[in-house]
C-alpha positions in Angstrom: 0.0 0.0 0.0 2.8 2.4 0.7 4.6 1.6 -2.6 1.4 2.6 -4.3 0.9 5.8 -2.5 4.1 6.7 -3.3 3.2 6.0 -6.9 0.0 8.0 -7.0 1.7 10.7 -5.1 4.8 10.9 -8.0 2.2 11.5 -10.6 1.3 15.4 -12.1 -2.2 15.0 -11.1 -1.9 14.1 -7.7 1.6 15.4 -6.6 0.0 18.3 -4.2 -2.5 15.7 -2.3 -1.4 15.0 1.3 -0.8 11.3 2.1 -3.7 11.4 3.9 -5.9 12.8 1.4 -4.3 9.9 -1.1 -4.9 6.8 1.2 -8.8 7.3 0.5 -7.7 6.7 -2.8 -5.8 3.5 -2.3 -8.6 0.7 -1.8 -10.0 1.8 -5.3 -6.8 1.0 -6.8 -6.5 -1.5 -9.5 -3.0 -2.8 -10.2 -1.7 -4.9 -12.9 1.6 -5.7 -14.5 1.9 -5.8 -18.3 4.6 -7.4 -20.9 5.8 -5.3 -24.3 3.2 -5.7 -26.5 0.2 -5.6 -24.0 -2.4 -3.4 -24.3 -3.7 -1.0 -21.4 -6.7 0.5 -23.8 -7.7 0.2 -26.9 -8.6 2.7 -29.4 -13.0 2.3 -29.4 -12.7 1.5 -25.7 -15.7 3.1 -23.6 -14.5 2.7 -20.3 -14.0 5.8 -17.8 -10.7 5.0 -16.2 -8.0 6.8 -15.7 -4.5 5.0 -15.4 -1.2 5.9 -13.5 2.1 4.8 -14.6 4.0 3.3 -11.9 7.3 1.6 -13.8 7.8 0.9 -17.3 7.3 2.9 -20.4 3.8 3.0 -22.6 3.0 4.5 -26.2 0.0 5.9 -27.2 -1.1 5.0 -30.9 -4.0 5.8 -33.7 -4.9 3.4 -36.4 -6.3 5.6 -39.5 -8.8 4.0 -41.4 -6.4 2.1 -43.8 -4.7 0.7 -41.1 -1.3 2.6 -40.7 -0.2 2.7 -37.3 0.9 6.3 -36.3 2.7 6.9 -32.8 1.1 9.9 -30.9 3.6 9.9 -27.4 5.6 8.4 -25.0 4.8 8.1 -21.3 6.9 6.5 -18.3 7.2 6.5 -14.9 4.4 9.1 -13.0 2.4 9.7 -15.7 -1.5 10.0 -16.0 -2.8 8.1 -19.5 -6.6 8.0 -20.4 -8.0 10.9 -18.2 -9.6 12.8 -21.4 -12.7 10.1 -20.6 -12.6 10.8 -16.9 -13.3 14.3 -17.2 -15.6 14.0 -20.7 -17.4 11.2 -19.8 -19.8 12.4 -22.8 -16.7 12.8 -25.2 -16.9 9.3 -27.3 -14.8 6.2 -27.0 -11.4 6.5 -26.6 -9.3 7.5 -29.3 -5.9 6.2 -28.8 -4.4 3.0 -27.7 -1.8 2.5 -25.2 0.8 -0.3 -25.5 3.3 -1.5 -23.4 7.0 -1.0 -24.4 8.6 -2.9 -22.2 8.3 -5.8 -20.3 7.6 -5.5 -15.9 5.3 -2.5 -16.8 3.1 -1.7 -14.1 -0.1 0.0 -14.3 -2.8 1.2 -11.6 -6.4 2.2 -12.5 -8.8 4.6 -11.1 -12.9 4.5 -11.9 -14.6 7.7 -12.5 -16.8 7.5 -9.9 -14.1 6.5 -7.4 -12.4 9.7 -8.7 -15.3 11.8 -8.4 -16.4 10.8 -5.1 -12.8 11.5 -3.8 -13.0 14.5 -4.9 -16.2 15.9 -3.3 -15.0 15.5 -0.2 -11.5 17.1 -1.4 -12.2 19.7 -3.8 -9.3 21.5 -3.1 -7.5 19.0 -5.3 -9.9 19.8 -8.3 -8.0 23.0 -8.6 -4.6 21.6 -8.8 -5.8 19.1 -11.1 -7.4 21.5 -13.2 -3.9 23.7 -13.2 -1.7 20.0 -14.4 -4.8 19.7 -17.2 -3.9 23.4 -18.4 -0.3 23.0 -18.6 -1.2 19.8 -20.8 -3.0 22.1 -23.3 -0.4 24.6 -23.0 2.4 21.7 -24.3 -0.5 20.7 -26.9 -0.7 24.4 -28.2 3.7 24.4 -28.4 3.7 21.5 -30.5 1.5 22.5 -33.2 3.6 25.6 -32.8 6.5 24.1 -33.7 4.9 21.6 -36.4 3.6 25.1 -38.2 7.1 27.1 -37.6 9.8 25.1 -36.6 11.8 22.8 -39.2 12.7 19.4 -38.4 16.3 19.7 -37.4 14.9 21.9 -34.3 11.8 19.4 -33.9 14.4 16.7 -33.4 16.8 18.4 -30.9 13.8 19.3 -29.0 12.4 15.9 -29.2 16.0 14.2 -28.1 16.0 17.0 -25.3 12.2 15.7 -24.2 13.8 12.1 -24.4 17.0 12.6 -22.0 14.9 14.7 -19.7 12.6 11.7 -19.3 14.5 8.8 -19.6 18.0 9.7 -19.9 21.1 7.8 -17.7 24.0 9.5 -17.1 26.8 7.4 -18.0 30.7 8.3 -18.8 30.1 8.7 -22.4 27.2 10.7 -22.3 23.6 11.0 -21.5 22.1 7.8 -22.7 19.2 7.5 -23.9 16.9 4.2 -24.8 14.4 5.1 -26.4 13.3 1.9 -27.8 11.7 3.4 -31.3 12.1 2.4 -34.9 13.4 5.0 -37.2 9.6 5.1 -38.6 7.7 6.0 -34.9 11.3 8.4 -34.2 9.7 10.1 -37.3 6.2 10.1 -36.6 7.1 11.3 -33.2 8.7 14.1 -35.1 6.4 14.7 -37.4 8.3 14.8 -40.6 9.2 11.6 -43.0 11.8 9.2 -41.9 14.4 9.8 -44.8 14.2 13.7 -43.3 15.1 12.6 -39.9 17.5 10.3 -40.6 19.1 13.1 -42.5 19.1 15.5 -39.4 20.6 12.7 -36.9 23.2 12.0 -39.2 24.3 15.5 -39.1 24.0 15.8 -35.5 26.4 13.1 -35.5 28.9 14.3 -37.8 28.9 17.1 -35.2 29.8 15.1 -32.9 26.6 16.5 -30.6 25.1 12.8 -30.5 25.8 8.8 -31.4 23.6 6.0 -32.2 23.4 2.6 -31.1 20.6 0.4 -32.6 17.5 1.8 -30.6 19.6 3.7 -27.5 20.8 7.6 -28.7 23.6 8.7 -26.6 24.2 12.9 -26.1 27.3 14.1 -26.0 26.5 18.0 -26.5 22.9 18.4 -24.4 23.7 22.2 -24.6 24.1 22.4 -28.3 20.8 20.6 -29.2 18.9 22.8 -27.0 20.0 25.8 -28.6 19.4 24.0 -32.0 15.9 23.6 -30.8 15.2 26.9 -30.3 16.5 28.5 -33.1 
């Protein structure tokens, strides 16, 4: 029970409820552990759950109606997936799926009306939640922004920077980074064709500002990719 606390507590949402506050919470929890390939939600799915990401890394896809596969985000450790339903309970069925990227993943889920219940007796927390909720919309808004202004070399950096910050390791060499993508969903993630990004991460690397080994990225010159980004 403490392990979980501490897990509901790490995430955005919840990060300013007292431990008090989040141990009403805890006997509505719904745990579950999930190999690479597994899927939390399906695209079409009508629940109303929301989920919290307690170890593990989880991509959220959209299947367009001739069946190409395009990758939306990456979430790990801490993060909310699925709320949108939570909160727009009227909104539709979901419109993404989330699969597991690696294996040991471990999810916890939350009901709408566990939420919601919580929450009238703690509405306090509505606030924060709806402040975390606004600064998702904000990040929404910035990469539009950048799809409509920014070209793909500074889409990249920025992309390898939102990589390192999340799942970087410090090593000797460098900040490695595992991201665990093909070339295609690197591009996709992007948003720009694959030959086009291939072409900017080979010239970061005849920089010398990064190296690649199969799926795992490894940042030698953090500094110079974030200036790259905001140019």
């Amino acid at each position: 029970m403490e392990h979980q606390r501490d897990a509901l507590l790490h995430t955005a949402l919840f990060k300013q409820v007292r431990p008090d506050e989040a141990d009403l919470l805890l006997p509505h929890l719904q745990r579950r552990y999930y190999a690479k390939g597994d899927a939390v939600f399906r695209e079409g799915d009508t629940d109303h759950r929301l989920y919290l990401l307690e170890n593990g890394r989880v991509k959220l896809i959209r299947e367009s109606s001739d069946h190409r596969i395009h990758l939306l985000s990456i979430h790990g450790r801490g993060e909310v997936l699925g709320e949108i339903p939570v909160f727009d309970p009227t909104g539709g069925p979901r419109t993404a799926s989330a699969i597991v990227m690696t294996n040991g993943t471990v999810v916890s889920s939350l009901e709408r009306s566990a939420i919601f219940a919580w929450l009238d007796e703690h509405p306090r927390v509505a606030i924060d939640m709806l402040q975390v909720m606004g600064n998702r919309a904000r990040l929404n808004n910035e990469r539009i922004t950048d799809l409509v202004f920014a070209d793909v070399p500074g889409r990249l950096a920025k992309t390898l920077i939102d990589l390192a910050q999340r799942f970087g390791e410090p090593s000797e060499d460098g900040l490695v980074v595992p991201h665990d993508l093909t070339q295609e969903e690197m591009a996709q993630l992007v948003g720009a064709s694959r030959e086009t990004v291939n072409k900017a991460l080979m010239e970061f690397t005849q920089r010398g500002w990064i190296s690649r080994k199969g799926r795992t990225i490894i940042i030698y010159q953090p500094g110079k990719l974030i200036r790259r980004a905001h140019q």
